[in-house]
PASEBA-1860 file (N, C-alpha, C; in nm, 3 decimals):
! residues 256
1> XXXXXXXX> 11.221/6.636/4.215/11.097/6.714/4.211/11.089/6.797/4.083 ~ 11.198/6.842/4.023/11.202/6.943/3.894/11.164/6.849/3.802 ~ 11.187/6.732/3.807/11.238/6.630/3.687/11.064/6.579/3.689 ~ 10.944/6.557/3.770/10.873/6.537/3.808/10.782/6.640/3.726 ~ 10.840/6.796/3.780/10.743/6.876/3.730/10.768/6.913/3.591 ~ 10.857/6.849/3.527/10.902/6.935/3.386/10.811/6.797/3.305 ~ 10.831/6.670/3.393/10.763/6.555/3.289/10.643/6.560/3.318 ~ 10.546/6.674/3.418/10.398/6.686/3.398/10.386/6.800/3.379
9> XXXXXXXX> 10.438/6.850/3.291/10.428/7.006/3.194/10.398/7.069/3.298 ~ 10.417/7.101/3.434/10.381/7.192/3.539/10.498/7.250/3.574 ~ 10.627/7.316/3.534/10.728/7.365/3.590/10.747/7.509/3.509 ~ 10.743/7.564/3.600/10.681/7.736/3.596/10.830/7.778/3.479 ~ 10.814/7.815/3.358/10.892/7.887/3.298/10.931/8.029/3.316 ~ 11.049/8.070/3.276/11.079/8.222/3.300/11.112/8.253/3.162 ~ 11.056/8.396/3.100/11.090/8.423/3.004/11.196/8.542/3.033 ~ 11.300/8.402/2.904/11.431/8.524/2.860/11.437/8.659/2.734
17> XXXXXXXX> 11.434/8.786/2.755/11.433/8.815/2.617/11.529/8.782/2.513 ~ 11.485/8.762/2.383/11.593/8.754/2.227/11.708/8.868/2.299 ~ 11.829/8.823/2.243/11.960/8.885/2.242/11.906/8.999/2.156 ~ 11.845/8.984/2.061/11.820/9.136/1.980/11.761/9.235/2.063 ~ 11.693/9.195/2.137/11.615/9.304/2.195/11.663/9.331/2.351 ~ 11.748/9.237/2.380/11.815/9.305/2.543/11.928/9.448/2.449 ~ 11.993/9.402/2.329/12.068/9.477/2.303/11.957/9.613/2.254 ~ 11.908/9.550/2.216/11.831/9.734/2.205/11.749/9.806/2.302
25> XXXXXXXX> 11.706/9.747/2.452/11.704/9.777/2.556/11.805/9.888/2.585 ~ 11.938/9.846/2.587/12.056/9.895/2.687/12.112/10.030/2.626 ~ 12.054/10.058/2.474/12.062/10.195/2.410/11.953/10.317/2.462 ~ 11.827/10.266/2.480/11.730/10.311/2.559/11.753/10.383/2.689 ~ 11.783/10.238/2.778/11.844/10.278/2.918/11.958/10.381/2.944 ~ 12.061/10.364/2.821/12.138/10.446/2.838/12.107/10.623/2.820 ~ 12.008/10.620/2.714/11.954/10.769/2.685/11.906/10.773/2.831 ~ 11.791/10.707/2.923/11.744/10.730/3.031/11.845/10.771/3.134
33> XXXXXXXX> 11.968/10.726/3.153/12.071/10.756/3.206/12.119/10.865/3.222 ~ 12.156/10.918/3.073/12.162/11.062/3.049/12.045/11.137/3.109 ~ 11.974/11.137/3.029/11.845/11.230/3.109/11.830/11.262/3.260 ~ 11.837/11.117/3.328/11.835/11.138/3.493/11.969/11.292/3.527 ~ 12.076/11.235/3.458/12.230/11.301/3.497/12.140/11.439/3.450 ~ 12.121/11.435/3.322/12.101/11.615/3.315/12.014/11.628/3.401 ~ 11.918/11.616/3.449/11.840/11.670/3.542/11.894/11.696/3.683 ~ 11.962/11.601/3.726/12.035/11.610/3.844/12.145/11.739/3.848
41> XXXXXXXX> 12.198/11.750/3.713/12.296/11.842/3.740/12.238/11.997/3.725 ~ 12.114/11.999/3.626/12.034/12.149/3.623/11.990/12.146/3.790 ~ 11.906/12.055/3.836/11.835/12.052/4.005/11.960/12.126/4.046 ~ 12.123/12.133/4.070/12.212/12.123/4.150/12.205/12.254/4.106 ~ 12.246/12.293/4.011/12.262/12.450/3.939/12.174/12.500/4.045 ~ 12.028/12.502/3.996/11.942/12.560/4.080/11.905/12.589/4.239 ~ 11.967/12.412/4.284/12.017/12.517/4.451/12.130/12.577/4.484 ~ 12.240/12.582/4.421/12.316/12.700/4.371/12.301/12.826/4.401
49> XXXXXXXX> 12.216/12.866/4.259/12.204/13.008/4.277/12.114/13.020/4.334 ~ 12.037/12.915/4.437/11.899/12.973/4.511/12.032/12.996/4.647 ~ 12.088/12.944/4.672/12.155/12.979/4.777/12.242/13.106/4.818 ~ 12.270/13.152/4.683/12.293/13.274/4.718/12.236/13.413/4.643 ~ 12.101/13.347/4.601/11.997/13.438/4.613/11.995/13.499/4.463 ~ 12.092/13.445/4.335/12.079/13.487/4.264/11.982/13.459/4.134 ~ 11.867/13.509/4.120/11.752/13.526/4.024/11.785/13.566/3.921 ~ 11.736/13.506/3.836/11.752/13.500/3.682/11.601/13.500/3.591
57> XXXXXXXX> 11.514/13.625/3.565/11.350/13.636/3.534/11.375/13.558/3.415 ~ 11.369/13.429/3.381/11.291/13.374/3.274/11.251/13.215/3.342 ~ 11.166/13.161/3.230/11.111/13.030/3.270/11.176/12.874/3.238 ~ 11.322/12.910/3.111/11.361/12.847/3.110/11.490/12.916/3.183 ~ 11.571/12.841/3.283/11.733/12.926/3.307/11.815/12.827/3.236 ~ 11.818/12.741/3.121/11.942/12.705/3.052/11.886/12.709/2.899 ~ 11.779/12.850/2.911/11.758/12.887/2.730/11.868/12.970/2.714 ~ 11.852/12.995/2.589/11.964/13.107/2.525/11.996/13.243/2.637
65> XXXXXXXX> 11.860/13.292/2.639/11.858/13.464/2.699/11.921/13.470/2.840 ~ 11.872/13.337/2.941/11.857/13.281/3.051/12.004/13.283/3.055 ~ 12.087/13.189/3.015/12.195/13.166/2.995/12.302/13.253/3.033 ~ 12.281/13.381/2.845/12.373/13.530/2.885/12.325/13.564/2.997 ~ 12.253/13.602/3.049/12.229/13.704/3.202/12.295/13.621/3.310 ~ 12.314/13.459/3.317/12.399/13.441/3.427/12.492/13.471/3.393 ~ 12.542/13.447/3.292/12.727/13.449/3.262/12.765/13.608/3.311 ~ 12.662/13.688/3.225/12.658/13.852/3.302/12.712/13.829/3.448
73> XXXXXXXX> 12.618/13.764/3.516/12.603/13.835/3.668/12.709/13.721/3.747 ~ 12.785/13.627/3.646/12.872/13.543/3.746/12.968/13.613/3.909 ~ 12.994/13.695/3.832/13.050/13.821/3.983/12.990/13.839/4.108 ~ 12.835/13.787/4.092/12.814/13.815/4.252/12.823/13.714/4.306 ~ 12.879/13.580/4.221/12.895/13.432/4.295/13.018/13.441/4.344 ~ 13.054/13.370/4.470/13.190/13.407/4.494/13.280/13.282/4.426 ~ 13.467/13.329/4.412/13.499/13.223/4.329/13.499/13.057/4.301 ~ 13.439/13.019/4.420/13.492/12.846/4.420/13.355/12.822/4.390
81> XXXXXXXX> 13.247/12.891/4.363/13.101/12.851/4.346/13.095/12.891/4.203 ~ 13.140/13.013/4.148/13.175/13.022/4.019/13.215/12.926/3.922 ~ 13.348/12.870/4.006/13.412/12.768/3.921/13.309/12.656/3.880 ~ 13.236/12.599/4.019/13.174/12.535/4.031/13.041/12.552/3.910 ~ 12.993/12.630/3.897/12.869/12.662/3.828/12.927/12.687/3.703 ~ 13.023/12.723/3.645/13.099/12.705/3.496/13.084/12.563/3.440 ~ 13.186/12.480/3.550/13.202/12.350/3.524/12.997/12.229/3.494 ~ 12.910/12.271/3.564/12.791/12.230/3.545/12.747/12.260/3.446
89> XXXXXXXX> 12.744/12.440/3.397/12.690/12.401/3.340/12.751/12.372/3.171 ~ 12.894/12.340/3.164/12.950/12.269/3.071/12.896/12.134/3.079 ~ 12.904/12.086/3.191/12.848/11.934/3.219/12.682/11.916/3.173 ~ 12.627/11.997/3.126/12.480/11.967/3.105/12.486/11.993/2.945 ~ 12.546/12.107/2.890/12.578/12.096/2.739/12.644/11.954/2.680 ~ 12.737/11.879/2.769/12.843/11.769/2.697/12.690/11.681/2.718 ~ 12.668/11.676/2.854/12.531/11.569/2.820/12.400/11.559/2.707 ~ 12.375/11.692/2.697/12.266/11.686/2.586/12.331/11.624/2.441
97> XXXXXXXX> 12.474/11.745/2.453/12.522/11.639/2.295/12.504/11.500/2.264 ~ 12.516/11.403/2.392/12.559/11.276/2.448/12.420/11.242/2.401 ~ 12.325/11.300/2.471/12.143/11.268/2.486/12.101/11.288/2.256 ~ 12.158/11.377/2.201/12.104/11.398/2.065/12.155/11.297/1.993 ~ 12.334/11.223/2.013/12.371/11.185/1.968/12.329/11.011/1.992 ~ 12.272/10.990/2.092/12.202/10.853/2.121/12.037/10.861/2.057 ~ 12.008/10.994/2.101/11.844/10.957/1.991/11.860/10.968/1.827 ~ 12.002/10.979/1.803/12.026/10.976/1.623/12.030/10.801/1.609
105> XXXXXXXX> 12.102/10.758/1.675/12.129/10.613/1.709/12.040/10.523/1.746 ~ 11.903/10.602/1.784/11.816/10.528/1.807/11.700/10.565/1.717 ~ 11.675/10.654/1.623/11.607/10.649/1.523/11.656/10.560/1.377 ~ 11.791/10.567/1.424/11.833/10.419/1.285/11.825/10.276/1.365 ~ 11.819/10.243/1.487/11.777/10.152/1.565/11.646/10.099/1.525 ~ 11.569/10.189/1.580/11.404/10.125/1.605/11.332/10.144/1.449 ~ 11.385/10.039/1.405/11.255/9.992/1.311/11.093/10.008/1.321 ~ 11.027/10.001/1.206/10.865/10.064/1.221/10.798/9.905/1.297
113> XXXXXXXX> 10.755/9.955/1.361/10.715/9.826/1.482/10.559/9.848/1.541 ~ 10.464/9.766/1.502/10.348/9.803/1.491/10.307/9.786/1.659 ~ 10.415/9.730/1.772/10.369/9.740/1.916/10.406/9.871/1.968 ~ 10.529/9.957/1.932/10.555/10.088/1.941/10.421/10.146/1.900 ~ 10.400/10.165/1.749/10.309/10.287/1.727/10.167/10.262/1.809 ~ 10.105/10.128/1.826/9.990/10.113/1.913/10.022/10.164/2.112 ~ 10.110/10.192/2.105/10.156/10.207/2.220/10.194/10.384/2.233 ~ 10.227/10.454/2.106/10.240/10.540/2.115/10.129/10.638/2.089
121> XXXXXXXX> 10.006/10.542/2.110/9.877/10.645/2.141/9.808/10.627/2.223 ~ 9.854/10.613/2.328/9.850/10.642/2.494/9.868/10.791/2.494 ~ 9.784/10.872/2.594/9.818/11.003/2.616/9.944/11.035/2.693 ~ 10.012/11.132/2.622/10.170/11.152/2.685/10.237/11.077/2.635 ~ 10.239/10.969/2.542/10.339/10.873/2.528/10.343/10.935/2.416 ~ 10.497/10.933/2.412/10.581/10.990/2.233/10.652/10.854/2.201 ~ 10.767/10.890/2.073/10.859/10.761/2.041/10.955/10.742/2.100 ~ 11.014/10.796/2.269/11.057/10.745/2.308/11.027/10.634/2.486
129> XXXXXXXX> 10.901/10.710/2.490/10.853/10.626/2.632/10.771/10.509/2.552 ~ 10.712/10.560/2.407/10.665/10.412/2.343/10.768/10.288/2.325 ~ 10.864/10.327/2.249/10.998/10.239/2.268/11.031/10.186/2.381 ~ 11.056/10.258/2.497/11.091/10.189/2.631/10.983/10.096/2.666 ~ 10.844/10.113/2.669/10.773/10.018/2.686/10.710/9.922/2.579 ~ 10.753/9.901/2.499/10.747/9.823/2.402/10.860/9.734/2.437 ~ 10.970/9.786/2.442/11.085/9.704/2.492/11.119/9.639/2.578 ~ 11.065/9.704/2.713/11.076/9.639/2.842/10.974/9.530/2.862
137> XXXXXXXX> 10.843/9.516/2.776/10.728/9.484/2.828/10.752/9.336/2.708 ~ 10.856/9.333/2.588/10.840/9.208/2.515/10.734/9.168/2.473 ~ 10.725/9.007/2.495/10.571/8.934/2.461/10.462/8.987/2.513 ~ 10.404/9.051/2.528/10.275/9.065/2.620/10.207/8.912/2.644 ~ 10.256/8.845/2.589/10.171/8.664/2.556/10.173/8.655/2.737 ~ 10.293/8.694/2.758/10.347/8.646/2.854/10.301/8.651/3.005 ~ 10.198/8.741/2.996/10.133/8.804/3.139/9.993/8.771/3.121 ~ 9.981/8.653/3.213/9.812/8.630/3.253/9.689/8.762/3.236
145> XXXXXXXX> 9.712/8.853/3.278/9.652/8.947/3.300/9.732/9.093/3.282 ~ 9.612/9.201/3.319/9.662/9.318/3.311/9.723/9.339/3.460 ~ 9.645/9.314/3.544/9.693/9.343/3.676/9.853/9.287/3.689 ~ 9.894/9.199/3.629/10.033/9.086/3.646/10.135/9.193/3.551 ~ 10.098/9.276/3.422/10.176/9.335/3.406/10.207/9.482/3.520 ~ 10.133/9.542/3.536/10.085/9.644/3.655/10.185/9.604/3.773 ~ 10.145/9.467/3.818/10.270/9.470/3.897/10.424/9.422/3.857 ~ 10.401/9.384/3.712/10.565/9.363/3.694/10.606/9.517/3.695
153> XXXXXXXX> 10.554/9.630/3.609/10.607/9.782/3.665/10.633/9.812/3.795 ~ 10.583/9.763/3.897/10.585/9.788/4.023/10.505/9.902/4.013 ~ 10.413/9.918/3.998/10.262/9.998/3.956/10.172/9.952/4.114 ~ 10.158/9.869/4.118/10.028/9.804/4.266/10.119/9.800/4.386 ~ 10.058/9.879/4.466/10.095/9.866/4.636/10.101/9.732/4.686 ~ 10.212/9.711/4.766/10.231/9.585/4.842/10.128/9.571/4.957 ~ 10.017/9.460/4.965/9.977/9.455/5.059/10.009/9.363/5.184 ~ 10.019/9.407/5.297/10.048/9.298/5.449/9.912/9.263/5.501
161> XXXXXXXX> 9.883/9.121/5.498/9.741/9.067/5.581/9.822/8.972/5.714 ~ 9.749/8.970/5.837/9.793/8.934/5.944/9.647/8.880/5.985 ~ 9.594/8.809/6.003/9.490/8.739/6.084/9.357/8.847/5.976 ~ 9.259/8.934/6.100/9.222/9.066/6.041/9.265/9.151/6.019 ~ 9.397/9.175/6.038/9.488/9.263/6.015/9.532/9.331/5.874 ~ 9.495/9.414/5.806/9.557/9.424/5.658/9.547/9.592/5.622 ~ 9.688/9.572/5.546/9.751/9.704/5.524/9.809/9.698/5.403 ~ 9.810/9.830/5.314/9.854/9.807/5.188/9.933/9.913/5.201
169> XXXXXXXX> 10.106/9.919/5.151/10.212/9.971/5.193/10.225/10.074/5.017 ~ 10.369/10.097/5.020/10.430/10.147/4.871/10.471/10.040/4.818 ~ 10.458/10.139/4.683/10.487/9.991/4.556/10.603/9.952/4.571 ~ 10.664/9.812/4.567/10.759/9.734/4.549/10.884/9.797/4.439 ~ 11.029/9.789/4.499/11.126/9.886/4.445/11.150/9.726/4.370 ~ 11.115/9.617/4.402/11.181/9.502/4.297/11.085/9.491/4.214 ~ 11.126/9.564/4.126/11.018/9.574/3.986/11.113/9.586/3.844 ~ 11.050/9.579/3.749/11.141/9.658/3.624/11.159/9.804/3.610
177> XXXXXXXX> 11.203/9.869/3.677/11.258/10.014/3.732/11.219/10.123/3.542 ~ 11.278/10.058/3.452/11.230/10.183/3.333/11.131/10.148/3.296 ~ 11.062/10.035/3.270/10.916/10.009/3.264/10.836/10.079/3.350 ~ 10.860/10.112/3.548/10.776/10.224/3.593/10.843/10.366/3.548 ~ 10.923/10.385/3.554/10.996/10.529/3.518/10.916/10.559/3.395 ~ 10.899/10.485/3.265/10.808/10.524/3.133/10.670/10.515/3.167 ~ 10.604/10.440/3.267/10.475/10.510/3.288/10.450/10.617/3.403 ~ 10.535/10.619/3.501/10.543/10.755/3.577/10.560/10.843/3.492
185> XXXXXXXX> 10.634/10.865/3.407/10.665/10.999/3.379/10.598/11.029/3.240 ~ 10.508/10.959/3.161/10.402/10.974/3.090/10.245/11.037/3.209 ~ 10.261/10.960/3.304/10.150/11.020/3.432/10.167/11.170/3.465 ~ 10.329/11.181/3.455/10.348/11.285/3.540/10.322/11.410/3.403 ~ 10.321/11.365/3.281/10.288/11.473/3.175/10.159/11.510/3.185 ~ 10.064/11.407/3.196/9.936/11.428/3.186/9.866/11.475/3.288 ~ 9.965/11.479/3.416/9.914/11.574/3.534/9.912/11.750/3.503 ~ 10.060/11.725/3.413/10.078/11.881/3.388/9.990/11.912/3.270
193> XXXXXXXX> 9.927/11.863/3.170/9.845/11.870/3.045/9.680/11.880/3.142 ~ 9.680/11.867/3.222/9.491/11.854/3.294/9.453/11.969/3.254 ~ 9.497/12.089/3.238/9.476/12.208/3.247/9.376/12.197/3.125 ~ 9.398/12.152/3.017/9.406/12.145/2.887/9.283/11.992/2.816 ~ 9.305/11.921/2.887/9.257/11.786/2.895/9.128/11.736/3.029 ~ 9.092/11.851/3.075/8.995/11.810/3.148/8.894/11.698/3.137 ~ 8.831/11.681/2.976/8.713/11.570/2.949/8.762/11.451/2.947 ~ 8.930/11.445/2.962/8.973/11.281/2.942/8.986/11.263/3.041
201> XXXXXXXX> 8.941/11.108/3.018/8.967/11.006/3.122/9.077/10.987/3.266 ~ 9.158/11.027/3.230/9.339/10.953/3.253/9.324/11.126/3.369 ~ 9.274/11.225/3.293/9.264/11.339/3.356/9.124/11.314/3.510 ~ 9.073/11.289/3.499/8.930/11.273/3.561/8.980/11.157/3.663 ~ 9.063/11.112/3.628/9.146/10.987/3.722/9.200/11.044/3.848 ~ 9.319/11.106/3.758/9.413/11.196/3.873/9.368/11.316/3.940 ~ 9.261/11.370/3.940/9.192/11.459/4.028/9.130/11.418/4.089 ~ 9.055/11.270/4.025/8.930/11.211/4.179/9.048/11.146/4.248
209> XXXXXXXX> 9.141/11.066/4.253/9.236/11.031/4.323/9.301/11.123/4.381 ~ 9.377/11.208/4.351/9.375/11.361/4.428/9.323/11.370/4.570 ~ 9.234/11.399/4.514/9.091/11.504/4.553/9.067/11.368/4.659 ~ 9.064/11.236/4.687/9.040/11.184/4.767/9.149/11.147/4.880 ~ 9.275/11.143/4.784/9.388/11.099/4.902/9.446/11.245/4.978 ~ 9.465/11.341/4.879/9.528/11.461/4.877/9.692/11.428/4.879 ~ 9.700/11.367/4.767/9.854/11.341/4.737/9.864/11.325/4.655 ~ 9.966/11.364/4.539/10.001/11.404/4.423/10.065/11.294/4.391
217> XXXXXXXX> 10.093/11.234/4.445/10.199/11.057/4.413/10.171/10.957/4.418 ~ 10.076/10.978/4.488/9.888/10.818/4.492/9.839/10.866/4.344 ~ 9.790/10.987/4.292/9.742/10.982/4.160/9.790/10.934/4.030 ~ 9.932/11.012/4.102/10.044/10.966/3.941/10.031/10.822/3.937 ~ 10.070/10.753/4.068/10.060/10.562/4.058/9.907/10.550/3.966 ~ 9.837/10.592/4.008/9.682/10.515/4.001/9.692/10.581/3.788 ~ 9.707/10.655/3.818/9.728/10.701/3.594/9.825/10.598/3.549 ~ 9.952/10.623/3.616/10.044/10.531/3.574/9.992/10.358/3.526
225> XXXXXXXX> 9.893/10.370/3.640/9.868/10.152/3.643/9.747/10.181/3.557 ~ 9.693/10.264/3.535/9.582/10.280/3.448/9.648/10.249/3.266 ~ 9.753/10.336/3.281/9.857/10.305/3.144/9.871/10.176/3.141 ~ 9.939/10.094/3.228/10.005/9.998/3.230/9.896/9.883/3.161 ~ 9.797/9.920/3.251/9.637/9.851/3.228/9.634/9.820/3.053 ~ 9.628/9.971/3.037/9.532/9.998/2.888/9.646/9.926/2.765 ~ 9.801/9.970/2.829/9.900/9.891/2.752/9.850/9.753/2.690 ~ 9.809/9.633/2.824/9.793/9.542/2.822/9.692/9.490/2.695
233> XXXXXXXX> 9.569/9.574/2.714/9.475/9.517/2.600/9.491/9.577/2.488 ~ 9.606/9.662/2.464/9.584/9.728/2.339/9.699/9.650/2.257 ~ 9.836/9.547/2.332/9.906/9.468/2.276/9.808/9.349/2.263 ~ 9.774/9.324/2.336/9.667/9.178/2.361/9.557/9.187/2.238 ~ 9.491/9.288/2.236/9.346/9.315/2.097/9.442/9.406/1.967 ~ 9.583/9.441/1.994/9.617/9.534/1.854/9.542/9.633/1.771 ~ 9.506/9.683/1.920/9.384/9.811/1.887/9.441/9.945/2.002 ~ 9.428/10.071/1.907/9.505/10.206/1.966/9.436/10.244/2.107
241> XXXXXXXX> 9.443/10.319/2.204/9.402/10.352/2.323/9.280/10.425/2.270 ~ 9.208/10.394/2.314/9.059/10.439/2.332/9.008/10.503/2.453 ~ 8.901/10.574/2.465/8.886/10.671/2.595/8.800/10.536/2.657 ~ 8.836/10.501/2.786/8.700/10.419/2.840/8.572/10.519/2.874 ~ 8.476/10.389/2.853/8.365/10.419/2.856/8.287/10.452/3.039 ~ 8.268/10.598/3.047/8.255/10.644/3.159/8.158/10.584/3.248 ~ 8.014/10.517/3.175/7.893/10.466/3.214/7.905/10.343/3.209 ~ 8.015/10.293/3.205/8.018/10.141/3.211/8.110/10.080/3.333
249> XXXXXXXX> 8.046/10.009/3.442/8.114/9.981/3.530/8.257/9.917/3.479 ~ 8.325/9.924/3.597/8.489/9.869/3.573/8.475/9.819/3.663 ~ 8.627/9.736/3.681/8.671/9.629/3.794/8.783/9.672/3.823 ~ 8.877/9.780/3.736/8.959/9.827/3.727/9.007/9.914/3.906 ~ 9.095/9.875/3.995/9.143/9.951/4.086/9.184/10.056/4.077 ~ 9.218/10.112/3.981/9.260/10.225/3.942/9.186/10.397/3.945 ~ 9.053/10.312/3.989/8.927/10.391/3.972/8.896/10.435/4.112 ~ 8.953/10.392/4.183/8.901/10.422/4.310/8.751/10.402/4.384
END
């Protein structure tokens, strides 16, 4: 049957990426790595001293000022939580070194690459969520559509149909995991930028989605696949993100 479908050009290909570019993937992933760890280990700090009640008035607690005033007040922690909170937050300094010393490595890495910079004018996207999705995403040749990349992110809800029966669940965890992680967390900037960005688009998204589901994690998806979307035609036409046009119907799901 293979031998059948390969001699009537009908046997579904899978694309492998170039060895050049899985290897420059896995420098990427690895900065992402780091990042998750530091965050995990500041989150831990923080139920810490929420647990035993100790407040620290600034907005960053691992800036400079933030910093001296815990080391000050380590005394009202008792000792095995002390130790504990020394050792973290050494563990979040060795990581950032780890995190500066991989984005030095990755600015002599990433060559000037005209799918990065078209990619890096997406709102929220800098040179390193442009890189990750430039990287993860390869050929764009490669995806029928926008919707087909959308769900290679694992961006689109799984739907179940049963007779009349039909239900559309959460997005699929078998996806390319930093391909959604770089458009979640470009979504999740531009949730915090609305303040600021009200007349755009991407903004006007995540509040009518909001404002209709009343969930903060239905919007981020629906910005996120909106990215994923706009990704698509802007590798496909090699033209920068543009605001869509508000008076012009879409087909786009994303719109609600």
């Amino acid at each position: 049957m293979l031998a059948m479908l390969l001699r009537n050009g009908t046997l579904p290909e899978v694309w492998i990426p170039p060895a050049e570019l899985r290897d420059q993937r896995e420098m990427l992933r690895w900065r992402m790595c780091l990042s998750r760890m530091r965050t995990r280990v500041k989150n831990r700090i923080h139920g810490l001293l929420q647990r035993y009640n100790l407040d620290i008035a600034a907005s960053d607690l691992f800036g400079d000022r933030a910093r001296a005033e815990l080391l000050s007040r380590l005394e009202e922690l008792p000792t095995y939580s002390r130790q504990s909170l020394l050792d973290q937050l050494h563990m979040v300094d060795t990581v950032e070194t780890e995190i500066g010393e991989c984005e030095q490595v990755l600015q002599e890495m990433l060559y000037p690459s005209a799918e990065r910079d078209l990619l890096d004018s997406l709102p929220c996207v800098g040179k390193i969520l442009s890189a990750v999705m430039a990287l993860e995403i390869g050929n764009v040749q490669r995806f029928p559509g926008p919707d087909r990349l959308a769900s290679y992110a694992g961006l689109v809800p799984v739907a179940r149909e049963s007779a009349d029966w039909k239900r559309k669940e959460r997005c699929p965890r078998d996806c390319n995991v930093y391909l959604k992680w770089a458009y979640v967390e470009a979504a999740n900037l531009i949730s915090i930028q609305r303040g600021r960005w009200a007349e755009r688009h991407v903004v006007q998204l995540y509040e009518r989605v909001k404002q209709a589901t009343k969930m903060h994690g239905k919007a981020i998806m629906a910005v996120a696949r909106h990215l994923a979307e706009a990704s698509y035609w802007m590798l496909k036409k090699q033209e920068v993100y543009q605001e869509p046009n508000s008076k012009r119907k879409t087909l786009s799901s994303t719109l609600g």
